[in-house]
C-alpha positions as CSV (number, residue, x, y, z in Angstrom):
1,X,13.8,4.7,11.5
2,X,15.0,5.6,8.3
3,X,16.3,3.7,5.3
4,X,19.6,2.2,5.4
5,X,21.6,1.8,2.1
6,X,24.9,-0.5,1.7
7,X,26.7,-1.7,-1.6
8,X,23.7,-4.7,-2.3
9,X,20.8,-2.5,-1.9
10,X,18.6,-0.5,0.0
11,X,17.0,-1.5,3.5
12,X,13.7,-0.2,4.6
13,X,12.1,0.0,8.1
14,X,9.6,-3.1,7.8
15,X,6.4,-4.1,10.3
16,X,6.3,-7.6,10.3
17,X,3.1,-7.9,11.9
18,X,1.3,-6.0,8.8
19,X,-0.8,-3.3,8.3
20,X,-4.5,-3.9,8.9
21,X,-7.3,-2.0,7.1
22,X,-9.5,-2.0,10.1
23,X,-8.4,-0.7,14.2
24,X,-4.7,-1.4,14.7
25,X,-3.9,-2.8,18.1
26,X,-2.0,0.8,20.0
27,X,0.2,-2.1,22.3
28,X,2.1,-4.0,19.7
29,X,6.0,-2.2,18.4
30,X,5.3,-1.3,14.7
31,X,8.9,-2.0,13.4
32,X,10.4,-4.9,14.5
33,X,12.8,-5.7,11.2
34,X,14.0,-4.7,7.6
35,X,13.2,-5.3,4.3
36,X,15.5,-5.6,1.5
37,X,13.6,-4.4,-1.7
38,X,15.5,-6.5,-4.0
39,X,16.1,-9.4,-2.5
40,X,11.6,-8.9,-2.0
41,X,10.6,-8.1,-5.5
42,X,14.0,-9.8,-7.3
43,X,13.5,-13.4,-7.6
44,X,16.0,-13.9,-10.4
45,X,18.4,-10.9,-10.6
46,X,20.3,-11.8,-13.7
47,X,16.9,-12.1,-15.4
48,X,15.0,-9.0,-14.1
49,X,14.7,-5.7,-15.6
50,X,12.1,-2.8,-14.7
51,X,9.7,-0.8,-16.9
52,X,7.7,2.4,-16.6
53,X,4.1,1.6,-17.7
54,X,2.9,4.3,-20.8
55,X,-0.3,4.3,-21.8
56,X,-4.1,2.7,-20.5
57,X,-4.3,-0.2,-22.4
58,X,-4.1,-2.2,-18.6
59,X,-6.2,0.5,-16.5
60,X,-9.0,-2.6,-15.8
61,X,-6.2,-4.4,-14.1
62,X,-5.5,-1.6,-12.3
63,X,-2.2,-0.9,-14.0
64,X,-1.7,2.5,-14.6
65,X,0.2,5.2,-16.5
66,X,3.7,5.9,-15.1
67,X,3.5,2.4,-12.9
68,X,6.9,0.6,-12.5
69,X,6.5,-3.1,-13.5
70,X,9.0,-5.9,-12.0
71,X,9.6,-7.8,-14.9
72,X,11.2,-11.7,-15.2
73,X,12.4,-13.2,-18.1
74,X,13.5,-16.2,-16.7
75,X,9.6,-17.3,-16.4
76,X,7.4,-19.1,-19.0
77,X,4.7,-17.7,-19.8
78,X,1.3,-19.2,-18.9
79,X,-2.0,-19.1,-19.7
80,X,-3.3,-15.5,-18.3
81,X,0.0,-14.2,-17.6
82,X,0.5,-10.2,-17.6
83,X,3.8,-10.1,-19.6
84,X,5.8,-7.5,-21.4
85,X,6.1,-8.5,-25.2
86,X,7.9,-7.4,-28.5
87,X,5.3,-7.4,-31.3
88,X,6.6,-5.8,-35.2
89,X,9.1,-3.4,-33.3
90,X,7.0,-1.9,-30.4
91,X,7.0,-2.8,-26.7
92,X,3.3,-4.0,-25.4
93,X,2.2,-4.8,-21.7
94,X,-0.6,-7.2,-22.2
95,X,-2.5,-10.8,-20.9
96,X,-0.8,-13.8,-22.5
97,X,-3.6,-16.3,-23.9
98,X,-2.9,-19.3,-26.2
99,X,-7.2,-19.8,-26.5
100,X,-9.6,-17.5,-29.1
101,X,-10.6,-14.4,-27.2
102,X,-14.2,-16.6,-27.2
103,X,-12.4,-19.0,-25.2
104,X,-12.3,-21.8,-27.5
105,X,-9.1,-23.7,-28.1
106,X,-8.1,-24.2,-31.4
107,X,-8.0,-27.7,-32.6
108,X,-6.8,-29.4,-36.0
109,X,-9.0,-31.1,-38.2
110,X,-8.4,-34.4,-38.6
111,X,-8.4,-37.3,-41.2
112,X,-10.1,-40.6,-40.7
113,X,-7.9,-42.5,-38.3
114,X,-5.7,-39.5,-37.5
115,X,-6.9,-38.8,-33.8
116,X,-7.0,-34.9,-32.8
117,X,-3.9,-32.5,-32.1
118,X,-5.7,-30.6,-29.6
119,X,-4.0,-27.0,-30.8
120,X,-3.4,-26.3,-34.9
121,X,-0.3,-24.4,-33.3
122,X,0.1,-22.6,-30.5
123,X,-1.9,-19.3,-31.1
124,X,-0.8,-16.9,-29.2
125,X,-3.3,-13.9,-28.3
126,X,-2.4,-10.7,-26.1
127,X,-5.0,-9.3,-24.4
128,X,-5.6,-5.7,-23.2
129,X,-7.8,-5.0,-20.0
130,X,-9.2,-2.0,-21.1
131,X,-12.3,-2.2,-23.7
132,X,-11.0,0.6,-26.2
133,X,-8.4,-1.3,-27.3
134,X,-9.0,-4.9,-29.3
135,X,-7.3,-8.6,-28.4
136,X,-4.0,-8.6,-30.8
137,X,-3.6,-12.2,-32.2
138,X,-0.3,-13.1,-33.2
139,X,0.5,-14.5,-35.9
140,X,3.4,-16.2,-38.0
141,X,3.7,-12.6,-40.2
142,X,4.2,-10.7,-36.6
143,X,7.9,-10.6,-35.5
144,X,7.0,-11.2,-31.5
145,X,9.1,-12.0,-28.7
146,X,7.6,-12.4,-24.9
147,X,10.2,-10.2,-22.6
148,X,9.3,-11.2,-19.8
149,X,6.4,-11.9,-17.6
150,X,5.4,-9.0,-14.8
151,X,6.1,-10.1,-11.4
152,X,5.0,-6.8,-9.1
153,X,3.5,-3.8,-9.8
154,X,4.7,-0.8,-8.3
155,X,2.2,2.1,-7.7
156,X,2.5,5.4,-7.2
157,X,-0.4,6.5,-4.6
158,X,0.5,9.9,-3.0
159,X,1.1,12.5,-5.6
160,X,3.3,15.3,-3.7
């Protein structure tokens, strides 16, 4: 079966049953359905935009040159979210974290009587997962933006 494309999308031969890493069972019909790309990795369509991954800052998250990211902006970033953000006029892919790169929240002092704000403000750190490149924390001198936060990541495997 080959891929069948109308004006909404394109439509891909899909086994339902799923592929298993170990013996498949030779009795069972492999394709039984189709698969509508977009309606599978598009949650929010007015909201979603795709990028092509440069560089190796994300290679420990197994995120890879020339990758092609799914991309939301209609989510809010969370703690440990992978998210494409603006930072001082260039594009970065990176871990959203709103603790130290220690781990250790940052908390207000306070004055007698005065009970604790449990964050100063919310500090904002984006974090690489590669170890040649250093957490960036941002700061209220860095013109940032979160894009959007990465929804599916869509590899490459085969080479020819």
């Amino acid at each position: 079966m080959a891929a069948e494309e109308d004006k909404k999308g394109t439509f891909a031969p899909m086994m339902e049953s799923g592929v298993h890493a170990g013996f498949p069972s030779p009795a069972q019909d492999y394709i039984n359905s189709f698969i509508d790309l977009n309606k599978e990795l598009v949650r929010h369509p007015a909201a979603t935009f795709f990028a092509r991954v440069v560089g190796d800052s994300m290679v420990d998250a197994d995120v890879n040159d020339g990758d092609v990211l799914v991309v939301d902006k209609s989510i809010e970033p969370k703690e440990g979210d992978m998210a494409v953000c603006f930072i001082d006029g260039e594009f970065a892919l990176k871990y959203i974290s709103f603790k130290n790169p220690s781990g250790v929240q940052s908390v207000k002092a306070s004055k007698p009587g005065v009970s604790y704000d449990i964050l100063r403000r919310q500090r904002i750190w984006l974090l690489p997962a590669n170890e040649k490149y250093p957490p960036i924390e941002v700061t209220d001198s860095n013109d940032f933006t979160v894009w959007g936060v990465v929804t599916y990541v869509i590899k490459k495997v085969c080479t020819r």
